[in-house]
C-alpha positions, 0 to 999 in steps of 0.5 A: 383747498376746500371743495366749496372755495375750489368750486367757487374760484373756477366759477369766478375765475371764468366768469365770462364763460357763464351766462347771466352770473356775476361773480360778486353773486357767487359765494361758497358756504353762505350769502354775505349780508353784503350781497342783497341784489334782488334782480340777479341770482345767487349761486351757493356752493355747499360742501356735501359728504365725501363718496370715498376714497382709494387707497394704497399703503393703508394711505389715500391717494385719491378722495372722491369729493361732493359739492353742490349749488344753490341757484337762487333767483329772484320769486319774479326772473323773467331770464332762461334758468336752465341756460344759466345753470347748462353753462354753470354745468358745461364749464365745470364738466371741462374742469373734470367735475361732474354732475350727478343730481338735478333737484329742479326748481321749486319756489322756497316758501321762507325766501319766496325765492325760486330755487333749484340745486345740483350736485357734483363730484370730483376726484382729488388725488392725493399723491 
């Protein structure tokens, strides 16, 4: 399975362990058209290039993945950011995959949107 589409399914698979989120705001790769909420955030999960990988045989047995997500809110979110993206990050460390990198928030000036996107790695074993 894909690292964006792996992502996505644990986030929504425990969407009740995660504060302020729903899952219908959840996406990997892009916003549909579909999703037009302007009160809730959105989460995007991106793939970013692989670490590397480990090999025996001259075959990999274990590939270090990347992904990271995009948390959008809305110009105007009155609710705890940080505590969104804690529960984002806890649940996804009880899955084995860590974060390595927090942007932190800046306001987008083509969206007028706040946003703010971490970074995560995983391994994927092969064998």
């Amino acid at each position: 399975m894909e690292p964006a589409k792996y992502i996505k399914r644990i986030l929504v698979d425990n969407i009740s362990e995660l504060t302020g989120l729903s899952a219908e705001h959840i996406h990997a790769l892009y916003i549909p058209g579909t999703d037009k909420t302007t009160t809730e955030p959105i989460l995007v999960v991106s793939e970013i290039p692989d670490d590397s990988a480990d090999y025996g045989n001259d075959t990999p047995v274990v590939k270090y993945k990347r992904v990271q997500i995009d948390f959008r809110y809305p110009k105007n979110f009155m609710k705890d950011m940080e505590a969104i993206e804690d529960s984002v990050e806890s649940l996804l460390l009880s899955q084995r995959v860590n974060c390595f990198s927090n942007a932190g928030h800046i306001l987008s000036p083509d969206s007028q949107n706040i946003v703010n996107t971490l970074k995560f790695n995983y391994t994927k074993e092969e064998i």
